[in-house]
C-alpha positions in Angstrom: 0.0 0.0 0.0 1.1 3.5 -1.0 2.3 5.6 1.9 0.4 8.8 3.1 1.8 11.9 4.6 -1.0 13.5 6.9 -2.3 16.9 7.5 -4.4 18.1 10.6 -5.7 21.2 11.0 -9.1 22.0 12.9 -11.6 23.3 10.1 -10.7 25.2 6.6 -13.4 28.5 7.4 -11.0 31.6 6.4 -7.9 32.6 8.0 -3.5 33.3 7.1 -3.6 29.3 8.8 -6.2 27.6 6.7 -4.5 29.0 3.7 -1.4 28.1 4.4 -1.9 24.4 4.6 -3.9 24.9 1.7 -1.0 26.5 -0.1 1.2 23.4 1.3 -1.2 20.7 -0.1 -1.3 21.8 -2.8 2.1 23.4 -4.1 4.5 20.8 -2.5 4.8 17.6 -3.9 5.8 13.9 -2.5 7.5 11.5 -3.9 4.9 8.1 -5.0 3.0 9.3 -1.4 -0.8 10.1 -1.3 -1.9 12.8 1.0 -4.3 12.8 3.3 -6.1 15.7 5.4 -7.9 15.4 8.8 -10.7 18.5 9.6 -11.1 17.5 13.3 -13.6 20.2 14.0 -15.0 20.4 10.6 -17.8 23.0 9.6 -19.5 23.3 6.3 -17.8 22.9 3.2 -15.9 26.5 2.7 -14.3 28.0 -0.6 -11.1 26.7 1.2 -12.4 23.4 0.6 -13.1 23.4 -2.6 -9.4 24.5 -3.7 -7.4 21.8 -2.5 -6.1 19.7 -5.2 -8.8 16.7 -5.7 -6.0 13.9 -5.2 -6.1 14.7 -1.7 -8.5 12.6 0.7 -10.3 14.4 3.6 -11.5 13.1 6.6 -13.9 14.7 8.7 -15.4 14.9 12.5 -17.9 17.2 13.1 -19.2 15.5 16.6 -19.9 18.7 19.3 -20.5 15.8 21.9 -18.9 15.7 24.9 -17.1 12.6 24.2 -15.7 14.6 20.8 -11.8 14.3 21.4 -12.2 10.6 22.0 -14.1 10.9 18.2 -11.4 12.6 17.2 -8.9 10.3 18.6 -10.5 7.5 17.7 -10.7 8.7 13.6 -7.2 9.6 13.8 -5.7 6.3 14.9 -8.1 4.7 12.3 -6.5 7.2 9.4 -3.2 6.2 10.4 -3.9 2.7 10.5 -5.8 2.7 7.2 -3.8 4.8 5.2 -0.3 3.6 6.3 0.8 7.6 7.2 4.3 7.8 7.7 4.7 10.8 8.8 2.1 13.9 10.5 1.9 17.5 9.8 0.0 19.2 12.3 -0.8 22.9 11.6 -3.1 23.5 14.9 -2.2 23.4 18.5 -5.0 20.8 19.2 -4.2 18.2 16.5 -0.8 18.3 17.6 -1.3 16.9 20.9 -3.8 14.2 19.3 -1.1 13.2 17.3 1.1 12.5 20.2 -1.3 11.0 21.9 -2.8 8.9 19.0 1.2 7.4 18.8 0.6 5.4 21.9 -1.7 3.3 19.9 1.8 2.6 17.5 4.7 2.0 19.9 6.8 -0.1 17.3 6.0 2.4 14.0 8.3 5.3 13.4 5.8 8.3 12.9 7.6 11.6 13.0 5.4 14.4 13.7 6.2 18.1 12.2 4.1 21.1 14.3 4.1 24.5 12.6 3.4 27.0 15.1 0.5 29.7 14.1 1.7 32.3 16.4 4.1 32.9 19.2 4.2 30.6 22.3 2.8 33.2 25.1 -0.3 34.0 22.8 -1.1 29.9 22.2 -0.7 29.7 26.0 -2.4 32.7 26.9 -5.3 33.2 30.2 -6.7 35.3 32.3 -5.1 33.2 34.9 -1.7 33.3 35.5 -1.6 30.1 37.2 -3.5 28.8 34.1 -1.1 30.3 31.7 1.8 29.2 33.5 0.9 25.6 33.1 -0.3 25.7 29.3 2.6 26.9 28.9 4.7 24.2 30.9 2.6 21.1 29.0 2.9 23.4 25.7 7.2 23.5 26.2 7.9 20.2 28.2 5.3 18.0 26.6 4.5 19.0 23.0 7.7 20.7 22.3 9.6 18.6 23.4 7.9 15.4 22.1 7.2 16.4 18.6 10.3 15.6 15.9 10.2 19.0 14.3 8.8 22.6 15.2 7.9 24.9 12.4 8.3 28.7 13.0 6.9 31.1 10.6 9.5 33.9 11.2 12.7 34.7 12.8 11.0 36.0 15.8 8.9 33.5 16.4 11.8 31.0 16.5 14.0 33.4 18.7 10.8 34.0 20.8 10.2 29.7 21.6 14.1 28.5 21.4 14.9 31.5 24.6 17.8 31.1 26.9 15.8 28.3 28.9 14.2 26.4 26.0 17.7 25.9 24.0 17.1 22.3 24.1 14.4 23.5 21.6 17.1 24.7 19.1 17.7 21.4 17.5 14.5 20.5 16.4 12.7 23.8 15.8 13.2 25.3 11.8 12.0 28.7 10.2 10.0 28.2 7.2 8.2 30.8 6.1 4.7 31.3 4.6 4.4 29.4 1.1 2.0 31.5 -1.7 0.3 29.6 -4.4 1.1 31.6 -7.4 -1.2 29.9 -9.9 -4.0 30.5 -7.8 -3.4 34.2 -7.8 -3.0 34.1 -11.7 -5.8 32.7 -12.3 -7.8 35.2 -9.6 -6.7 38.4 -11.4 -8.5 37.3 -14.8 -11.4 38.3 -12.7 -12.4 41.9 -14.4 -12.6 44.8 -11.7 -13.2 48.1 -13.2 -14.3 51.3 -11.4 -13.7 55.0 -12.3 -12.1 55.4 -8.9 -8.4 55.1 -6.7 -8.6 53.1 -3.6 -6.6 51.8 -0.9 -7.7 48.0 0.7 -7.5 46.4 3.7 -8.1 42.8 3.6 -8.7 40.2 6.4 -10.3 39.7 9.9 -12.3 42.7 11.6 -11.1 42.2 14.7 -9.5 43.9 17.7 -6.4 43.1 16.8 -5.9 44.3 13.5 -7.0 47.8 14.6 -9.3 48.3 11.5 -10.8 51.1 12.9 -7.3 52.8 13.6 -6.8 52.4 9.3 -10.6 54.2 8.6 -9.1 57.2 11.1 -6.2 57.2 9.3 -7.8 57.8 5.9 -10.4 60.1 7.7 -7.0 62.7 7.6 -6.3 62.3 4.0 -10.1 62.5 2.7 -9.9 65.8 1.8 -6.8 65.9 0.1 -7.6 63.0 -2.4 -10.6 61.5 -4.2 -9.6 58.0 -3.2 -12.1 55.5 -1.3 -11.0 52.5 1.3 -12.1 49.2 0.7 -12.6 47.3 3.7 -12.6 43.3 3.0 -13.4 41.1 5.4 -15.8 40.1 8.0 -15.6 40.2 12.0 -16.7 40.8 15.5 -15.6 44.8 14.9 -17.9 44.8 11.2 -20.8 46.9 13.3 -18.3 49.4 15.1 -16.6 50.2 11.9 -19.7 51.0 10.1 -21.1 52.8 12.9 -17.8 55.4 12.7 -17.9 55.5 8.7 -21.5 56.9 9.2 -21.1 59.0 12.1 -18.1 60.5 10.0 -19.7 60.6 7.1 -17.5 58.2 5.0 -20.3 56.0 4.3 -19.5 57.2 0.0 -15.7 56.8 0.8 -15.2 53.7 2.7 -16.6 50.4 1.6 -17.4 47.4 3.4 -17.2 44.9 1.4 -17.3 41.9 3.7 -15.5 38.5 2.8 -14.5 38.3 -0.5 -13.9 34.3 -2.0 -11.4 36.4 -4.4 -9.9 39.5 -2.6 -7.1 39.6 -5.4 -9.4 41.5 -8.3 -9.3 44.0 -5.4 -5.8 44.0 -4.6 -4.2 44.2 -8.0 -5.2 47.6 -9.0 -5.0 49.1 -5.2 -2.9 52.0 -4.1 -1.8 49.9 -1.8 -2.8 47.6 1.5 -2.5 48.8 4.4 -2.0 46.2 7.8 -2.4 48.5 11.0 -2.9 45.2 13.3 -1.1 44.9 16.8 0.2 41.5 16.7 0.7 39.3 13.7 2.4 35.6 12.7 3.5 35.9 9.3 0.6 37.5 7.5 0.4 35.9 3.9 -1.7 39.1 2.8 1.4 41.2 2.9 3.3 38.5 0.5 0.3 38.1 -1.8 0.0 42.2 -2.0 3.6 42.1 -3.3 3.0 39.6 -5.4 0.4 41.3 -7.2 2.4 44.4 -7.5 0.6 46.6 -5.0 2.6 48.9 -2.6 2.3 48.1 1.5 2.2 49.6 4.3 2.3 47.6 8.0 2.6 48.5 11.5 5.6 47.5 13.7 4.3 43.6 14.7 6.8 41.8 16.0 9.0 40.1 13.2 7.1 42.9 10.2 10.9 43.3 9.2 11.6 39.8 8.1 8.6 41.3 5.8 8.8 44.6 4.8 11.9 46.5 4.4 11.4 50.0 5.4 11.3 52.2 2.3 12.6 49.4 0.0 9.9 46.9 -0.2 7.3 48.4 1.5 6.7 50.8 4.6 6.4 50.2 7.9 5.2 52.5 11.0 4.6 52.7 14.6 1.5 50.7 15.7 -1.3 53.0 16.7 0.5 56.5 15.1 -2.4 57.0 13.2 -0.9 60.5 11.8 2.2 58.5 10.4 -0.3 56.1 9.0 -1.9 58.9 7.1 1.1 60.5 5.6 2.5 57.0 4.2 -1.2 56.6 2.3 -0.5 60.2 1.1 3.3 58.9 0.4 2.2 55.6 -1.8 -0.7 57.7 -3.5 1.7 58.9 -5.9 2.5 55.6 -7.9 5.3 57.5 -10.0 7.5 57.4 -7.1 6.5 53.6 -6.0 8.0 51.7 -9.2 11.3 50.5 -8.1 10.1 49.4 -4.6 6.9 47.5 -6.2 9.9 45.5 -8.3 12.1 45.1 -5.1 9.1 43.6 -3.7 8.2 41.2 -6.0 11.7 39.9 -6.9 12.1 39.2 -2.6 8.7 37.2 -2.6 9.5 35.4 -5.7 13.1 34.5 -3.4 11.0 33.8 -0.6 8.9 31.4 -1.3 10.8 29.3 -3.7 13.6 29.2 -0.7 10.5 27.9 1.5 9.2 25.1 -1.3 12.6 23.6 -1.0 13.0 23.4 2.9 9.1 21.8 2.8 10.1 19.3 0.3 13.5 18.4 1.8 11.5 18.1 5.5 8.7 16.0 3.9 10.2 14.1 1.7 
């Protein structure tokens, strides 16, 4: 029987993670090895779903019961038994300690299992507790770190951040790979026709808190009179009601454009003045990659590890999260496209670098 190589993530609904292990089905291939992927929290199909390559087999739990992580268990040691899976790629916090548990059932079978981290370790063991969020984070370092074969970190900071002075023994097995883009994909996307008889400046992904949204519409509230650009807002979120109740209390409602989520943001993108990130915290945002992909300017706050990104006027701009007024004069700044061409090619040559440098550390880990 063929081998299998198996995926786990929790569900594909729309987020930087779900995409990425879309991206990695997809774009990286093994050697005379099927692949196999395991939604252990599934939802309804998504447009996620639908894009992953139709070689791959998906397995499912959508049990809500209180016995669901013995389900879950239970389908996982059946998928490892069934599809003779030689090795595990975990991309959620939760799958990765079923798969270590779900080796118990397979003492004499070598099953390495690769965790990519989603974000720093203090945020995956966060509480409100500190006694709480002291022992996540003991069973998150001395059990799942250090029981796992390889650790995945999407950035420089995020390895420097889980391998500190006490966690060294960490070193060895952890690995920086960064976010993979699926090219094709995008191609195909931008066929998509997008006219309007207007400039505009996007901002795509979650409204939430942390990717200070609200901070972006302010920011563009400065420059409205000096342009006769709009901001297109793409993306939906727990903030969608607070951000349209500023727009229309400002009276941006003809200016700034809610467009919720959007299956293809990249019609949007490719003709933008630019996208602009404002959020507090990030991983390794893939919307910054596929912006300079598509040839649109960027602008992103200071998040931890946003260098490894953006180089400050080279590839893109960064400022100080929550300076709103800097905000606003780097939208004026990239406004004026004559002065943007060499940085939109030193862009795209670095993502081109990028992600054919991480293709080859995925292949050479998998295979």
């Amino acid at each position: 029987m063929k081998k299998g190589a198996l995926y786990i993530i929790f569900s594909l609904g729309n987020g930087g993670t779900q995409r990425n292990i879309v991206n990695t089905l997809n774009n990286i291939e093994l050697k005379n090895k099927k692949k196999i992927l395991f939604l252990y929290n599934a939802i309804k199909t998504s447009d996620l779903e639908n894009q992953i390559d139709e070689s791959v087999k998906i397995y499912r739990v959508t049990s809500k019961s209180m016995f669901k992580h013995f389900i879950r268990l239970k389908v996982l040691v059946s998928i490892i038994k069934n599809e003779n899976i030689f090795s595990i790629f975990s991309f959620a916090l939760n799958g990765s300690y079923l798969a270590l548990f779900s080796k118990l059932f397979f003492p004499f079978r070598k099953l390495p299992i690769i965790y990519r981290l989603v974000s720093v370790d203090s945020a995956l063991t966060s509480s409100r507790f500190l006694i709480i969020s002291k022992l996540k984070n003991f069973i998150f370092i001395h059990f799942l770190c250090r029981f796992v074969n390889t650790i995945i970190c999407q950035s420089d900071f995020m390895y420097n951040s889980l391998t500190t002075q006490s966690r060294k023994f960490l070193s060895k097995k952890s690995i920086v790979i960064k976010n993979l883009i699926d090219f094709p994909r995008i191609n195909n996307s931008l066929n998509e026709s997008f006219k309007v008889d207007y400039e505009y400046f996007t901002f795509i992904g979650r409204l939430s808190p942390e990717k200070n949204v609200l901070q972006i519409v302010e920011a563009f509230n400065i420059i409205k009179e000096k342009s006769t650009c709009k901001l297109l807002i793409i993306g939906d979120g727990s903030e969608y009601e607070k951000i349209r109740s500023y727009v229309k209390l400002s009276n941006l409602e003809e200016r700034v454009l809610l467009l919720g989520f959007q299956s293809n943001p990249y019609k949007y993108l490719k003709n933008s003045l630019g996208l602009i990130l404002f959020s507090k915290y990030e991983g390794f945002p893939n919307v910054l990659l596929e912006s300079m992909y598509c040839k649109t300017p960027v602008i992103t706050s200071n998040f931890e590890g946003a260098e490894e990104i953006v180089n400050h006027n080279e590839t893109g701009y960064i400022v100080e999260r929550n300076d709103i007024a800097s905000l606003a004069m780097h939208m004026n700044q990239i406004s004026d496209k004559s002065k943007n061409i060499q940085l939109i090619n030193n862009a795209y040559k670095f993502v081109l670098k990028l992600n054919n440098d991480s293709e080859n550390k995925y292949k050479g880990l998998i295979n």
